[in-house]
VMD Tcl script that draws the C-alpha trace (Angstrom):
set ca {
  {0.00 0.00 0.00}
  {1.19 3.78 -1.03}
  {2.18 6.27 2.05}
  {-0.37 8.45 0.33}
  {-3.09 5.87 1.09}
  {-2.17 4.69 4.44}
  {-2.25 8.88 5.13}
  {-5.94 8.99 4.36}
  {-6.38 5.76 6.05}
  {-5.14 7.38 8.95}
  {-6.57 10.99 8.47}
  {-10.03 10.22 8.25}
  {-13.16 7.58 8.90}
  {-13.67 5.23 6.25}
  {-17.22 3.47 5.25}
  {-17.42 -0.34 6.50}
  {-19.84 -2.23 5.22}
  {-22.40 -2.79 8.01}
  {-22.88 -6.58 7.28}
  {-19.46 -7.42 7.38}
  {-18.61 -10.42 9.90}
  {-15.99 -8.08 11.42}
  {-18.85 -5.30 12.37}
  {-21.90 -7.81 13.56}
  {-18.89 -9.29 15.55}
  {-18.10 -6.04 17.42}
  {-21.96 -5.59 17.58}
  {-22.44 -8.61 19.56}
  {-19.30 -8.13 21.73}
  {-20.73 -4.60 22.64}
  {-24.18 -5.89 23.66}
  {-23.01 -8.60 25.82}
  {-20.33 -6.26 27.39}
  {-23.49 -3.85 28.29}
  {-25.65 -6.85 29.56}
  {-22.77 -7.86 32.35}
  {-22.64 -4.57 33.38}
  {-25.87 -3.81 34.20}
  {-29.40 -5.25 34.68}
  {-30.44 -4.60 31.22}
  {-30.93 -7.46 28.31}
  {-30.05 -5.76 25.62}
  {-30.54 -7.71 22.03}
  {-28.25 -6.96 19.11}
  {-30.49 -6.41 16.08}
  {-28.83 -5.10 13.33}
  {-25.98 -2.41 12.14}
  {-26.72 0.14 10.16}
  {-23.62 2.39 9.17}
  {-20.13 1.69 10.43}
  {-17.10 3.47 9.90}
  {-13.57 2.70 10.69}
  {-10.50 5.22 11.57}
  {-6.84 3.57 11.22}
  {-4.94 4.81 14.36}
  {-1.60 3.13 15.45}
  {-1.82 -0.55 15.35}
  {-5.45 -0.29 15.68}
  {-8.95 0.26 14.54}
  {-11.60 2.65 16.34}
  {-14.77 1.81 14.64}
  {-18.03 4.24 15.01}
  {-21.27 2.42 14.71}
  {-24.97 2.85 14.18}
  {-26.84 -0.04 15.54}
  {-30.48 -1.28 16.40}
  {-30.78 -2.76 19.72}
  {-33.82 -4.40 21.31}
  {-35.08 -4.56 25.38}
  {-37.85 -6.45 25.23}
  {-40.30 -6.18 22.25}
  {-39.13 -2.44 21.76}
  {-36.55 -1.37 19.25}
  {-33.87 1.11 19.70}
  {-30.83 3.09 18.13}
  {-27.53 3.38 19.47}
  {-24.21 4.30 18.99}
  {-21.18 2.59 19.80}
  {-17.45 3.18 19.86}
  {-15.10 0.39 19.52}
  {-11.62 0.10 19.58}
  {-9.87 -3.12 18.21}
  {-5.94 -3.97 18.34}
  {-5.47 -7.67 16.59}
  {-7.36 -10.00 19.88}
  {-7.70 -6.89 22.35}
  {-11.30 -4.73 22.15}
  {-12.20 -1.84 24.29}
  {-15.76 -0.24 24.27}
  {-14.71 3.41 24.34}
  {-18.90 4.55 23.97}
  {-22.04 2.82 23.81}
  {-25.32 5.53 24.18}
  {-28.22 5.77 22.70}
  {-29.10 7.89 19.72}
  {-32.52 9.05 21.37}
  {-31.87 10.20 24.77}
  {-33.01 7.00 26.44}
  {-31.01 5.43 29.05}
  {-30.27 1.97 28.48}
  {-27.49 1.67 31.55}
  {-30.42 0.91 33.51}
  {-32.98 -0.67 31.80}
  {-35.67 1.82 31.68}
  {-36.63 3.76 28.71}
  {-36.43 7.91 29.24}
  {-36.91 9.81 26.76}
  {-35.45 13.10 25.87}
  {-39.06 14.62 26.60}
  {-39.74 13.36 30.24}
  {-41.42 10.23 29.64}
  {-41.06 7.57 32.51}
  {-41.97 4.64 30.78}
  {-41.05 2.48 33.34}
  {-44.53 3.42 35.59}
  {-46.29 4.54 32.63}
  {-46.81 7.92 33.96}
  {-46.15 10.83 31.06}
  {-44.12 13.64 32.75}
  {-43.81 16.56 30.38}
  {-41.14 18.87 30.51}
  {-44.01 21.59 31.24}
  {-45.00 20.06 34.37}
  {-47.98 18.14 33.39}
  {-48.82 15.00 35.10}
  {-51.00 12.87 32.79}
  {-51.87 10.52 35.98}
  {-54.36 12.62 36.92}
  {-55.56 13.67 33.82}
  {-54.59 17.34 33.37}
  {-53.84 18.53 30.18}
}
mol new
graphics top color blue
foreach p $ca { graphics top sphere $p radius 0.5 }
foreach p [lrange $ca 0 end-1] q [lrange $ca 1 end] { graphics top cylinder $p $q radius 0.2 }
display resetview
């Protein structure tokens, strides 16, 4: 390979195809990392975009994935960095606002879908009906 291509390698985020067994690999490492850490059971789904950056002997890759918790789907993002047998989860959030560390869905606008109570930024409480 030219110097001139390894410097773009190097320079910049490449496209990976999504597909590939390298990226549904890292996929599934990333979801079963999250599931030890924390109460949640998180299911791998799908990728769909992934992009590599070439840095030192490694590869950070930047994916878009669907997860699911339960029956509902969800989009993350994940981080990954990969040196020949080592991997290191560098990010893993979702691409909504909801918070998956836990297991309960929150949504960017208040929602606390885990009592099933709608809690509005503007201080409505749906529970008792007020609009």
């Amino acid at each position: 390979m030219s110097s001139s291509i390894q410097q773009i390698k190097a320079d910049r985020r490449v496209y990976v195809d999504p597909s590939s067994p390298q990226i549904q690999g890292v996929c599934a490492w990333v979801v079963n990392e999250c599931n030890k850490s924390g109460n949640s059971s998180i299911k791998f789904v799908k990728a769909s975009k992934a992009e590599a950056l070439y840095v030192n002997a490694g590869v950070n890759y930047y994916i878009d994935m669907e997860v699911s918790i339960g029956s509902l789907l969800h989009n993350c993002f994940a981080q990954v960095y990969v040196n020949g047998s080592s991997i290191r989860l560098d990010e893993f959030k979702p691409l909504l606002g909801l918070d998956l560390s836990i297991g309960i869905l929150k949504p960017l606008l208040g929602v606390d879908l885990s009592i099933g109570i709608l809690k509005p930024l503007l201080g409505v409480d749906a529970s008792i009906g007020i609009l």
